[in-house]
N, C-alpha and C positions, 0 to 999 in steps of 0.2 A: 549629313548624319545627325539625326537629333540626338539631344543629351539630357540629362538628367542629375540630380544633386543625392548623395546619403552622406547626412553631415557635413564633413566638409569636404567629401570627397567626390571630385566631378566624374561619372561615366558615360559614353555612349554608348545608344542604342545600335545593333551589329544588323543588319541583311533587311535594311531598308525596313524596319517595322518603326511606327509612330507612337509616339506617346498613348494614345487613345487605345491603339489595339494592347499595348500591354497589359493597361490598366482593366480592361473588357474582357479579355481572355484569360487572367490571370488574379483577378480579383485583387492586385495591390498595387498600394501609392495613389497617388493625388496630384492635382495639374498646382502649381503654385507658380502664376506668370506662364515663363514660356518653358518652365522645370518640370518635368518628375521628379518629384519627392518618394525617397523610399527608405524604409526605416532597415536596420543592417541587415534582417531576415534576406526583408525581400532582397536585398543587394544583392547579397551572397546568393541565395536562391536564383535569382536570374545569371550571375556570373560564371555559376557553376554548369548551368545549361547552356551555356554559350551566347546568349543574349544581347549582352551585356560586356564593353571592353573598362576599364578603366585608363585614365589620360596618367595619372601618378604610379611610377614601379614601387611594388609595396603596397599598395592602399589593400589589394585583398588579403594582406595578414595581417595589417592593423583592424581592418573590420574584423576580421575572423577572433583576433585576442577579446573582443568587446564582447564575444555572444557566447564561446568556447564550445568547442568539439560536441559536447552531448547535447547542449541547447539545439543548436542547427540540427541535429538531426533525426530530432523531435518536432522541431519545423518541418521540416524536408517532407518526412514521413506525411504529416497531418495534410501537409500540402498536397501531397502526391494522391491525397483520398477525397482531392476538392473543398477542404473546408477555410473557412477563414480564418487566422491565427496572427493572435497579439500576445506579446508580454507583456504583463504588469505587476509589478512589486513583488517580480522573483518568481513568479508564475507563466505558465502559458494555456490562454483562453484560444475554445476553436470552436466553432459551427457551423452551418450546411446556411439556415435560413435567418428567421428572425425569433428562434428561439434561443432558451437563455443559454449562455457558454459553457461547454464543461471546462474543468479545467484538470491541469497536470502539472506536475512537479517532479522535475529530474535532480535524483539522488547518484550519486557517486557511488563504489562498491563502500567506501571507506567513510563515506560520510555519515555522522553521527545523529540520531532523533531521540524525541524522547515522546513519552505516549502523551502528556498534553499535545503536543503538534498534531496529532494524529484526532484529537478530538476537539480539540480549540480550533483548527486552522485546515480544515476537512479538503481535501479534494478528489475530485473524482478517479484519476490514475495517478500513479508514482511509472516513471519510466528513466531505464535504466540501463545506460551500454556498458558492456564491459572491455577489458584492454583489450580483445580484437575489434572491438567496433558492432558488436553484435547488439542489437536494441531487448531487451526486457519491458513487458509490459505490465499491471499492478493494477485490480483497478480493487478501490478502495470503499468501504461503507460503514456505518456503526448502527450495529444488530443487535439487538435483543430476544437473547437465547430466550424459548417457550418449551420446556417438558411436556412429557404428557405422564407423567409418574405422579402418582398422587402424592401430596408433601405430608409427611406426618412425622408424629414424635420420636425421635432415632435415640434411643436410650440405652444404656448396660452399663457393665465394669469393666473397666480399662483396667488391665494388668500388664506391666512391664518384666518380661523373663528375657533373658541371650540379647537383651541390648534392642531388642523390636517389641512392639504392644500389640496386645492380643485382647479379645472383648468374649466374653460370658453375657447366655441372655438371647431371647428369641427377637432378633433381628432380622430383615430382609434381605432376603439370598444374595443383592448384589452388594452388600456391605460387606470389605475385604476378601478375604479369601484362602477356600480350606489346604488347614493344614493339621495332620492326624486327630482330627473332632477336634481342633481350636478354632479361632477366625482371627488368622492375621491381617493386623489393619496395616492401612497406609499413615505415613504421620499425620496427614490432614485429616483422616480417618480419624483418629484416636483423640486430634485436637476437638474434634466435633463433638463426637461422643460427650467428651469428657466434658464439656462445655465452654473450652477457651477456641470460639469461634472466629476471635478476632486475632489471635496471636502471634502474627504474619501478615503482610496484604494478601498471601497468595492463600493461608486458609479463610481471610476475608472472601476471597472471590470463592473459593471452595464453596462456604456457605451460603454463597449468593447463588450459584448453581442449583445449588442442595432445593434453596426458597424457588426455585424457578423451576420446577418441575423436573429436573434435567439427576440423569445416573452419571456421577462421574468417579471413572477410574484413573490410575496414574496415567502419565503419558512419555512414559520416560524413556520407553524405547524408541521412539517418534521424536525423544529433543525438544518434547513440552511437557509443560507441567501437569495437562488435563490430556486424556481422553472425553468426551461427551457424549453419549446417549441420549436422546430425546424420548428415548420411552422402552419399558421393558421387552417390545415388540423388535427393536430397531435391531436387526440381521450384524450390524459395522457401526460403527461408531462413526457420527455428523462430523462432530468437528472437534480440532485439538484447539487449546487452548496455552498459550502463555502467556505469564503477567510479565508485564515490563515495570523493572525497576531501576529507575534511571535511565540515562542514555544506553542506547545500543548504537551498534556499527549496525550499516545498513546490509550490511552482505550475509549479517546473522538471520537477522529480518528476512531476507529474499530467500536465505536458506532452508528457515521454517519452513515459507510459503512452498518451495519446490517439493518438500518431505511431503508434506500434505496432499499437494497437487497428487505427486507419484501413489500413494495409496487413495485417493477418492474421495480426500475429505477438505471440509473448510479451513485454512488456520484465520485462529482469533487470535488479536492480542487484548487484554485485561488489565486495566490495574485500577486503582483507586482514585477519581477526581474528584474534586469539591467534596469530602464525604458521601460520594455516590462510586458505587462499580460499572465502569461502562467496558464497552465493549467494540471492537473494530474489526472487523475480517477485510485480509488481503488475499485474494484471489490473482494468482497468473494468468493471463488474457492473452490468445494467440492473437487478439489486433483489437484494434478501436472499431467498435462498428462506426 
C-alpha cells in the first residue's frame, strides 16, 4: 500500500491506486521522494472520499481544526466543479486552466467587515454556510452607478412645519413627494436643496448619486438607505443602496443582499474612501460558473 505525508501526518493510499494516478485524476499534491505530499485540503478531500486511510487515530480532527468546517466546504464545492484550489493569506484561489485565479473569501454569519475590506481587498465571491451546513454564494464587484437623468440645478425653499420639510418652487416631479399642493422631502432631500450636501456620509452619497445621473428615492421599506433609478424611463428601481458605516455583522450584509435578490434589484453598499464615494454590489449566485 503506498503512502503519502500532510504535515506531519502519515496516510495511505486505500484500493490499490498509486501515487501518480491521484495526483493525474485529481489534480493535487506533488511526488517529494517516495511521498505524496498534500496540503490539509487535499487530505481531508481524499479521506472523505474514502481514498485515503490515516496510520494516526485522530489525525483527521487535527487536520480538520487547521482548515475549519466552512473552509473545506468551499474546497469540496470548487473541487467537485474540476477546478484547482489553493489558500493563501486567508483566501481561497481556483481555476480550470492557465488563467488568472478568482478568488473567494468565507464569512461567518457573525463575522464582522467594514467597507474598506470590500474595496481595499476586492474579491471575486464571499461564501457562506450557515448553522445547517447550507453554502451561500456572493459574488462581488465595485460599480459605478451611470443615470441617464440630466443633472441640473435642484433649487427652492426648504420650510420646516410638523417636524418634516417641505420645498416651494418649480422643481422636478421626482423631488419628494405630494402632499395636499406641498412636496414633502426626504431629509437627504431637504439637505440637498438646502445646500448642506455634505452633512452626513450618507447625504454625501446622496449627492454623489444626484451628480451621476441617477433618481433616488428612500429606501427604507427595502432596509436601505437608497432606492435608485437610472432614468426617468426606468419601470422598478436598479438598485438599493446602503452606506456602510463602520463595521457591520455579515448576516446584516447577506440580508440586504437576499431583500434585494427577492424584488429584482442590485444591492450596493456605499460609503466614503479616501475622499471619494465608491461603490460595491453584492449579488447572490446560485453557483460559481
Amino acid at each position: 500500500m503506498e503512502q503519502g505525508i500532510c504535515g506531519s501526518r502519515i496516510f495511505f493510499i486505500e484500493n490499490g491506486k498509486s501515487k501518480n494516478y491521484i495526483i493525474g485524476k485529481y489534480r493535487i499534491g506533488y511526488l517529494s521522494g517516495d511521498n505524496l505530499v498534500l496540503d490539509q485540503y487535499e487530505c481531508l478531500y481524499l479521506y472523505l472520499k474514502g481514498i485515503i486511510s490515516f496510520q494516526e487515530e485522530g489525525a483527521f480532527r487535527d487536520i480538520f481544526d487547521t482548515v475549519t468546517f466552512d473552509r473545506y466546504v468551499a474546497y469540496e464545492l470548487l473541487k467537485n466543479k474540476g477546478y484547482r484550489v489553493k489558500e493563501d493569506s486567508g483566501l481561497i484561489y481556483f481555476r480550470k486552466g492557465t488563467e488568472k485565479p478568482l478568488s473567494l473569501r468565507v464569512m461567518r454569519e457573525y463575522d464582522r467587515i467594514e467597507f474598506s475590506e470590500l474595496v481595499e481587498n476586492p474579491v471575486d465571491y464571499y461564501f457562506t454556510v450557515d448553522e445547517e451546513g447550507d453554502p451561500t454564494i456572493y459574488s462581488s464587484q465595485e460599480v459605478f452607478p451611470e443615470g441617464r437623468n440630466p443633472v441640473s440645478q435642484i433649487s427652492g425653499t426648504v420650510v420646516r412645519m410638523g417636524g418634516r420639510s417641505f420645498v416651494t418652487g418649480d422643481l422636478d416631479s421626482w423631488i419628494g413627494s405630494a402632499f395636499h399642493g406641498l412636496r414633502l422631502l426626504t431629509e437627504n432631500e431637504a439637505n440637498y436643496i438646502a445646500g448642506n450636501r455634505n452633512a452626513t456620509p450618507v447625504d454625501t452619497v446622496y449627492s454623489d448619486l444626484i451628480n451621476r445621473g441617477c433618481i433616488v428615492k428612500t429606501g427604507f421599506k427595502y432596509g436601505a438607505n437608497f432606492r435608485v433609478y437610472l432614468g426617468m424611463d426606468s419601470q422598478h428601481a436598479e438598485y438599493l443602496v446602503s452606506v456602510m458605516s463602520g463595521e457591520e455583522r455579515w448576516y446584516a450584509i447577506s440580508r440586504g443582499v437576499r431583500v434585494a435578490s427577492s424584488v429584482r434589484k442590485t444591492m450596493i453598499y456605499a460609503d466614503i474612501y479616501k475622499n471619494e464615494v465608491r461603490y460595491v454590489a453584492l449579488k447572490r449566485v446560485k453557483d460559481i460558473i
